[in-house]
VEXDREN-2710 file (C-alpha; in Angstrom, 1 decimal):
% VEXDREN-2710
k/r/px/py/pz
1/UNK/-75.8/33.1/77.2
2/UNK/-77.0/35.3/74.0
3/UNK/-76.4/38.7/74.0
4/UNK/-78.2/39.9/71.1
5/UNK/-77.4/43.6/69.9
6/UNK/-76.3/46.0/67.6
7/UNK/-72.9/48.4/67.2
8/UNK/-74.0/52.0/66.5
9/UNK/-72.2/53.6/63.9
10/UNK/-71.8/57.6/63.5
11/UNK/-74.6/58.7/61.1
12/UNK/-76.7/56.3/62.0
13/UNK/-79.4/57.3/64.9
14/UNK/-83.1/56.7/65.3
15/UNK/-85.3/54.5/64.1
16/UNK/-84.1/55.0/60.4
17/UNK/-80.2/54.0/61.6
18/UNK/-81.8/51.1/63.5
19/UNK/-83.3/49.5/60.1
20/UNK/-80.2/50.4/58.2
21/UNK/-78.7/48.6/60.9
22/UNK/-80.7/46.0/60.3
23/UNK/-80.5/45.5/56.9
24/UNK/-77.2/45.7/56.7
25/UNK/-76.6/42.7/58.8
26/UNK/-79.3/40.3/57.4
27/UNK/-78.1/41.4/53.9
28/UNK/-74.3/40.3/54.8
29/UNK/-75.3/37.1/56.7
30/UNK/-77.9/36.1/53.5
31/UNK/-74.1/36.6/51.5
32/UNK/-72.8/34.5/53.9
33/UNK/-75.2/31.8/54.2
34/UNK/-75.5/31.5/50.4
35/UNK/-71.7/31.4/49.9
36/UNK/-71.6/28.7/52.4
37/UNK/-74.8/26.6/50.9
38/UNK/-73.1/26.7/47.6
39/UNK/-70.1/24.9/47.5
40/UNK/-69.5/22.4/50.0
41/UNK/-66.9/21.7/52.2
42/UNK/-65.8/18.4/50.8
43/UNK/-65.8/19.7/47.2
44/UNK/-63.9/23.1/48.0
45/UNK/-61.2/23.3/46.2
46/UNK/-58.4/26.2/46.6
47/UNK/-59.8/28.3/44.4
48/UNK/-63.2/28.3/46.8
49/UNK/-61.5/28.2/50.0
50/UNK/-60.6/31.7/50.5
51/UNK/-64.3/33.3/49.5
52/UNK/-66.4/30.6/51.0
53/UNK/-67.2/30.7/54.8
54/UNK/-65.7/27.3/56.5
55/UNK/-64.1/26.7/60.2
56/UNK/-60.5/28.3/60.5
57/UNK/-58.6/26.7/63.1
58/UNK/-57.1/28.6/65.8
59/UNK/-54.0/27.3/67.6
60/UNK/-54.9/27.6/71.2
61/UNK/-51.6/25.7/72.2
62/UNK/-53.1/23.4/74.8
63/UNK/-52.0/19.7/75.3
64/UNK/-54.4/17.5/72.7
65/UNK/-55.7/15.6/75.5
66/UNK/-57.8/18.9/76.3
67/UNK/-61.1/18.7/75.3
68/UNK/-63.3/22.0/74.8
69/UNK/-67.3/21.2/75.6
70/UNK/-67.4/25.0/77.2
71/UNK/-68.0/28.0/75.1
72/UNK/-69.0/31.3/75.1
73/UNK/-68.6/33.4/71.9
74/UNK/-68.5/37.5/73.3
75/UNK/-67.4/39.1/69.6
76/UNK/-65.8/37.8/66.8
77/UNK/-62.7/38.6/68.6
78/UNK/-63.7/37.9/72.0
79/UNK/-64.3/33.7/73.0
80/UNK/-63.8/31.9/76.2
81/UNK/-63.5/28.1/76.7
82/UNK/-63.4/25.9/79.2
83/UNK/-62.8/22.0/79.6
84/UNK/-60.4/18.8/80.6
85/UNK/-58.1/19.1/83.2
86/UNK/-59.1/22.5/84.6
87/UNK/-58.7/24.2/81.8
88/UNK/-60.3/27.8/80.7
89/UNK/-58.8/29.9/77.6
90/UNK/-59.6/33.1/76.6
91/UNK/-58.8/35.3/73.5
92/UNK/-59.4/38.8/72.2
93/UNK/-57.8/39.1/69.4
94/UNK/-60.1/36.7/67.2
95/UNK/-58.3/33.5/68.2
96/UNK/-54.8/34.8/67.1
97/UNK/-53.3/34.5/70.3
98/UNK/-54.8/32.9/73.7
99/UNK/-54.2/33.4/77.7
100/UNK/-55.1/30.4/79.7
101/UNK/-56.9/31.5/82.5
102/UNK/-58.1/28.2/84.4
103/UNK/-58.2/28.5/87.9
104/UNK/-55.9/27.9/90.6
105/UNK/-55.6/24.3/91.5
106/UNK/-58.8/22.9/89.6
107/UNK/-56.5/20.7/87.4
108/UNK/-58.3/18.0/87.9
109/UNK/-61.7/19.5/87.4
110/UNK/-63.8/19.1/84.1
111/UNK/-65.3/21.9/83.1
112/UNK/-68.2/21.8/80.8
113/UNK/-69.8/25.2/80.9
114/UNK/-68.5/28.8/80.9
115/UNK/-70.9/32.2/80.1
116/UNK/-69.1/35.3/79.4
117/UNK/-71.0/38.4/80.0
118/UNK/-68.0/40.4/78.2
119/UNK/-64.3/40.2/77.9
120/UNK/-63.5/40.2/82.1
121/UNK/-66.4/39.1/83.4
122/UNK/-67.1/35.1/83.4
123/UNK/-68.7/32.3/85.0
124/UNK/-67.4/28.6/84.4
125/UNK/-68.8/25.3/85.8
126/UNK/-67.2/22.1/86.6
127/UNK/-69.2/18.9/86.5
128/UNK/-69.1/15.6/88.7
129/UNK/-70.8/13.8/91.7
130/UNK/-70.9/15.8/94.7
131/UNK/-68.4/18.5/95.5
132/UNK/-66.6/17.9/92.3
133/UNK/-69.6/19.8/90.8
134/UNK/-68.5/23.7/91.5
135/UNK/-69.0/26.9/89.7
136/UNK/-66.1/29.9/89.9
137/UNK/-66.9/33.6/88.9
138/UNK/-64.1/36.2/87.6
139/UNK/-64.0/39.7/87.3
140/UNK/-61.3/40.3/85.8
141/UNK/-60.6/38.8/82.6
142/UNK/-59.5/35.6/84.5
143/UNK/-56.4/36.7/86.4
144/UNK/-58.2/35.8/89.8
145/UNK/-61.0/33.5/90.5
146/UNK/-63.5/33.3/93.4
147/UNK/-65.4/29.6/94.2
148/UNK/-68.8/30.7/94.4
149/UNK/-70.4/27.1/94.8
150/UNK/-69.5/24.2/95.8
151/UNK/-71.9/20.6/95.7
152/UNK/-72.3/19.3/99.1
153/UNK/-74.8/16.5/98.2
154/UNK/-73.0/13.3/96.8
155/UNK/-76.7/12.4/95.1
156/UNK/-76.4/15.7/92.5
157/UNK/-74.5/15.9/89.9
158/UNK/-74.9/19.9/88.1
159/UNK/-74.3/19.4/84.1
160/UNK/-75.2/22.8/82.6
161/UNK/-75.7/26.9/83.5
162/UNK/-77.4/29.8/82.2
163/UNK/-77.9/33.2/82.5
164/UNK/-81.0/35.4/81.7
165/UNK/-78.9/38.8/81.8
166/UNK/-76.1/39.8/83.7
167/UNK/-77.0/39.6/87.0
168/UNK/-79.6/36.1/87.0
169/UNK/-78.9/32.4/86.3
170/UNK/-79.3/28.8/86.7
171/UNK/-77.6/26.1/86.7
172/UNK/-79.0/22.4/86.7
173/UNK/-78.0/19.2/88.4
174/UNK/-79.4/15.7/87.4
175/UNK/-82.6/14.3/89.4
176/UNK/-82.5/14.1/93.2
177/UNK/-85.3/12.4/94.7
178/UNK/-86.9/12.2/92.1
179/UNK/-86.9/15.4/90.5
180/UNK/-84.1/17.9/88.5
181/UNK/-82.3/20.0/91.2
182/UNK/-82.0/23.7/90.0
183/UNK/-79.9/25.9/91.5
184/UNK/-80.2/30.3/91.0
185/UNK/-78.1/33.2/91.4
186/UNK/-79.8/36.8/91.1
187/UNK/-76.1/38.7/91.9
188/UNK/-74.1/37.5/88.4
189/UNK/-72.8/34.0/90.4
190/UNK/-71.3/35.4/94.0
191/UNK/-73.8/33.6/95.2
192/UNK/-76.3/30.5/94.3
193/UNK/-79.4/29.0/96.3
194/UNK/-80.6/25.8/95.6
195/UNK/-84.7/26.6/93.9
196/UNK/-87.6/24.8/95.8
197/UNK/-88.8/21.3/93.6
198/UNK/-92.0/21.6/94.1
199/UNK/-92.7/23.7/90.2
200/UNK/-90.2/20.4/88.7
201/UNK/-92.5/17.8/87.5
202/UNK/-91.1/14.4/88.4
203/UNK/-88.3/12.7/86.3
204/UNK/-88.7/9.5/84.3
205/UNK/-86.4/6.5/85.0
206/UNK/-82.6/7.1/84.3
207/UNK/-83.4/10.7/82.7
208/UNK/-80.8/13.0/82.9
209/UNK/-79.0/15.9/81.7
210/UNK/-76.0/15.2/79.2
211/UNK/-73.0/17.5/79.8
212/UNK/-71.8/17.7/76.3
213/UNK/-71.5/21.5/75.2
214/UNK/-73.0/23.5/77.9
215/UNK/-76.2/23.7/76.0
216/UNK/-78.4/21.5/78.1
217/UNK/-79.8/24.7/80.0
218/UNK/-80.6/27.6/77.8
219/UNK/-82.5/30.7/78.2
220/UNK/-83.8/33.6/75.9
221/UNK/-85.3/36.7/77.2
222/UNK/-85.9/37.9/81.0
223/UNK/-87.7/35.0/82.1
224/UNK/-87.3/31.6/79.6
225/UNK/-85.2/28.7/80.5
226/UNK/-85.3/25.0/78.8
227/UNK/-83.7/22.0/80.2
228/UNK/-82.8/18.9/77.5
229/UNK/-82.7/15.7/78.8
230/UNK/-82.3/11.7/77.6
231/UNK/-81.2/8.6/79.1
232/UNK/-84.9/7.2/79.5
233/UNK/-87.6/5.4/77.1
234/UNK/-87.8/9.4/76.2
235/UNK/-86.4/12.6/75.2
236/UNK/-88.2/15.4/76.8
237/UNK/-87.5/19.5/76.8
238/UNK/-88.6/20.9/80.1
239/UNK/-89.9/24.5/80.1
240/UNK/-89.8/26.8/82.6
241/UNK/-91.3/30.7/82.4
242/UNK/-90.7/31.8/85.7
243/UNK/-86.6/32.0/86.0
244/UNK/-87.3/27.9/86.7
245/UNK/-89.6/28.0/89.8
246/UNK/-92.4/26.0/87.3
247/UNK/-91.4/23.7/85.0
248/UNK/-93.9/21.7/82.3
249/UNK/-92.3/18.6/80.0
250/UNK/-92.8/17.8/76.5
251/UNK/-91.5/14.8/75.0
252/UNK/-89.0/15.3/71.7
253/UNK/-88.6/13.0/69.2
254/UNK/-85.6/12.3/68.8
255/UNK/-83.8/9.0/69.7
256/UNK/-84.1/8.0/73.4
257/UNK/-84.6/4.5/75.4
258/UNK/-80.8/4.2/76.4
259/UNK/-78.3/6.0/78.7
260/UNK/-77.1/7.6/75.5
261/UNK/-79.8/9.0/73.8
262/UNK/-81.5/11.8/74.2
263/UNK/-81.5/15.7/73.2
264/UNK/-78.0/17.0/74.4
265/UNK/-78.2/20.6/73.0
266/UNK/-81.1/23.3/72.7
267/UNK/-80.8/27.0/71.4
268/UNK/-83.5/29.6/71.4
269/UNK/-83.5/32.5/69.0
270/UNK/-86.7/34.0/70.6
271/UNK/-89.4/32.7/73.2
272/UNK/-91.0/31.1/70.6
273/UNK/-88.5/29.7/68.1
274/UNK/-85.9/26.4/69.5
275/UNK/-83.8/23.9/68.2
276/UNK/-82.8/20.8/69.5
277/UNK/-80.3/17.9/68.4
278/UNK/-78.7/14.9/70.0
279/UNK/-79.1/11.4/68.9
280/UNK/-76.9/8.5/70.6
281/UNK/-73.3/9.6/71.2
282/UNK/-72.1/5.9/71.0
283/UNK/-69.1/6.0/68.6
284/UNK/-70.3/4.3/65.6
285/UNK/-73.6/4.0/66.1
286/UNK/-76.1/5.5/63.5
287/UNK/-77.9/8.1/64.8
288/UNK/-81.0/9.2/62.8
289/UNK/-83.9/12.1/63.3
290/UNK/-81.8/13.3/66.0
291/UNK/-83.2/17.3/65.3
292/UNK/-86.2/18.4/66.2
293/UNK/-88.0/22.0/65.8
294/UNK/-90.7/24.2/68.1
295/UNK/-92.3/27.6/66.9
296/UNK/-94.2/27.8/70.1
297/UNK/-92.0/27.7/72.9
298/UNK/-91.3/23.7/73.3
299/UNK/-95.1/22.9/74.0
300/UNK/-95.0/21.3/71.0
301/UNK/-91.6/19.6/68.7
302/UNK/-92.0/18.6/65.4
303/UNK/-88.6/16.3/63.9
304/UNK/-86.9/17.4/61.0
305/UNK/-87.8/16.0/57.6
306/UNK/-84.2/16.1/56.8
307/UNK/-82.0/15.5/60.2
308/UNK/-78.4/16.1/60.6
309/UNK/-76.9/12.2/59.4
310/UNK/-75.7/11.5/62.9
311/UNK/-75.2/12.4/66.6
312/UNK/-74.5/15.9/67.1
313/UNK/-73.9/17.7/70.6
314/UNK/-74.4/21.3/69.9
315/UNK/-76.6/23.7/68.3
316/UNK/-76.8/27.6/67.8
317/UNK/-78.8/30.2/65.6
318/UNK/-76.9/32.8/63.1
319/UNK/-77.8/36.1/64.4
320/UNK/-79.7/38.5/61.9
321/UNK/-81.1/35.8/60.0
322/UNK/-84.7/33.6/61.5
323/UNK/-84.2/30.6/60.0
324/UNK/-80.3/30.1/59.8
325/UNK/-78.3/28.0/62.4
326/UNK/-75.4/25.5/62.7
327/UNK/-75.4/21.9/64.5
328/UNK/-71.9/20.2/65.4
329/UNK/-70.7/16.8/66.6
330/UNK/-67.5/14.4/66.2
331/UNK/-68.5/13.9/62.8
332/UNK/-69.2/17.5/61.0
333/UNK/-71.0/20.1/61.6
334/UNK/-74.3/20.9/59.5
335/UNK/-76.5/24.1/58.7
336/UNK/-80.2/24.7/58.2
337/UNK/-81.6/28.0/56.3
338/UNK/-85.3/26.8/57.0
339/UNK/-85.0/26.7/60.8
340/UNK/-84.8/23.4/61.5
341/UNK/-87.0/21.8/58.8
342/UNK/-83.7/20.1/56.5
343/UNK/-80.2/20.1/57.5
344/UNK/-76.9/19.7/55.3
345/UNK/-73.5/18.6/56.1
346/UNK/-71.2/21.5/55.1
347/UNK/-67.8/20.1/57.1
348/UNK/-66.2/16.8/58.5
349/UNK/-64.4/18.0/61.7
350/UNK/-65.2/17.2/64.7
351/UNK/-66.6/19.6/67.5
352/UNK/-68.7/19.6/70.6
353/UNK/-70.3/22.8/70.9
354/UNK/-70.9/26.2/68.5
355/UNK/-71.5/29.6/70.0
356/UNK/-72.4/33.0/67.5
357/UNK/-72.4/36.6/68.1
358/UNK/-74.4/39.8/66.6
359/UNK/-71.6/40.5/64.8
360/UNK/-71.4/37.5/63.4
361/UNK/-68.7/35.7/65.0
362/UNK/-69.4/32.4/65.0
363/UNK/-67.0/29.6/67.1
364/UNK/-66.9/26.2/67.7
365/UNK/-64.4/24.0/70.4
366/UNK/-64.0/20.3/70.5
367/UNK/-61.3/17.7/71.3
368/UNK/-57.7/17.6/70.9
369/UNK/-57.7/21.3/72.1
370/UNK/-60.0/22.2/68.7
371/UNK/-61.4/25.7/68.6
372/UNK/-62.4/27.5/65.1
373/UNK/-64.1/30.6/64.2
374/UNK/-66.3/31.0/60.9
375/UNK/-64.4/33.3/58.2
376/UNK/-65.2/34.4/54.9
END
């Protein structure tokens, strides 16, 4: 979930402390971005590694078989993730020092998904066939849990969650009968119902979600969702603008026709504006025009003319600037300043999802217990 805002500052009121505001931010990230397009990372050397902007590793102190594919970036000090073997971190202090939180007895739980409305407040998801699917909602900061849903249908299998503010969400299960299940809260998660099908358009043979960064199911704005899916002889974004009672699919190109290709990650800066990137997560595999752009809200995707060079499972706009935004997979993680158009490799370690904050505070999580944060 984005939660797009601002930080007043004394002096600064009205409309004319709003576009100081403003322009204070976008003229920092521009700094930022041009820092980081300048030199990069494989050529840094140490005289360029302490001014340019690059992925500081944070020691979260987890066992390296822990692999983080949830994230939800609150501040540049504030992050939660959430993966293997039950496990759900959270820091406030800008990654210096990390509580595990993960629940009670869900050791043996995978949990792909977490959103974090602030620093207590939290919803993660676990994934699997039937009841192995579950979602669990804190209050406070992760010291207690409360199960809030539990799958009873072996045939659904929930791979992503969203929420639209703080008291309104989905979450999304591969096809059942036919059709993506979608499941809705309107009470921040203490409670979820299981929408009607009849808005979902019918799914294609072996489409699915992919549960690879918690950025399958995205939403911007009161009402927006978009679901990504592969595994069939297509890639399609579905769209929903009714809090996912309707639904309309548009095909994506990017690579599809196996069980694993397809578009894995989406992120909205607006209604209008999207990214998505995937590609085929086989290991090895090349995995070209796996990024694709929309300026009208997913009716239409246009590839990029110069795509990230391989798979990549996660995706996420730089706040205060419209056409910056970082992609990241196993093999690096790449930026665009032309929203979407051309992409560029600017680091070689791996991670499966990216998350960034007004302020700036940009993270990423991965395998081997990997999580970063941007610093400049």
């Amino acid at each position: 979930m984005r939660r797009w805002g601002s930080t007043r500052r004394p002096g600064t009121t009205g409309r004319t402390g709003r576009r100081l505001r403003r322009a204070t931010a976008a003229a920092a990230c521009a700094a930022a971005l041009a820092a980081l397009t300048a030199v990069p990372a494989r050529a840094q050397g140490p005289a360029h590694q302490e001014r340019a902007p690059h992925w500081s590793l944070k020691d979260t102190g987890v066992a390296p078989d822990v692999r983080f594919r949830g994230l939800a970036a609150v501040s540049r000090d504030t992050a939660w993730v959430a993966g293997t073997l039950g496990t759900v971190l959270r820091t406030t202090d800008g990654g210096r020092t990390w509580r595990d939180v993960s629940p009670p007895g869900a050791g043996q739980l995978q949990f792909r998904d977490v959103e974090a409305f602030d620093a207590r407040r939290a919803v993660v998801l676990a994934i699997g066939e039937g009841e192995d699917s579950r979602v669990y909602r804190t209050a406070d900061g992760g010291t207690t849990w409360t199960e809030t849903f539990r799958n009873p249908d072996p045939r659904a299998f929930y791979d992503c969650v969203t929420f639209f503010d703080h008291r309104h969400g989905l979450a999304m299960s591969d096809p059942v009968d036919g059709r993506f299940r979608i499941l809705s809260t309107r009470d921040g998660g203490r409670s979820w119902t299981v929408l009607p099908d009849t808005g979902m358009p019918p799914a294609l043979e072996g489409e699915a979600g992919f549960a690879a960064s918690g950025q399958c199911l995205v939403s911007s704005g009161p009402k927006d969702v978009w679901l990504a899916t592969g595994g069939a002889d297509r890639a399609r974004v579905l769209h929903s603008a009714d809090r996912g009672r309707t639904w309309t699919a548009t095909d994506a190109p990017v690579p599809a026709g196996d069980p694993a290709r397809g578009v894995f990650a989406l992120a909205f800066r607006d209604r209008h504006h999207g990214l998505a990137v995937g590609g085929d997560f086989t290991p090895g595999l090349p995995s070209p025009d796996a990024a694709a752009r929309t300026t009208d809200g997913g009716r239409g995707w246009r590839p990029a003319a110069g795509p990230p060079p391989a798979y990549r499972s996660g995706v996420a706009w730089i706040p205060h600037s419209r056409t910056a935004a970082l992609a990241v997979g196993p093999t690096g993680t790449d930026l665009t300043t032309d929203g979407g158009r051309t992409w560029r490799t600017v680091d070689t370690g791996s991670y499966d999802t990216v998350d960034c904050t007004p302020d700036r505070g940009c993270w990423a999580a991965g395998e081997q217990g990997r999580v970063a944060r941007l610093e400049q």
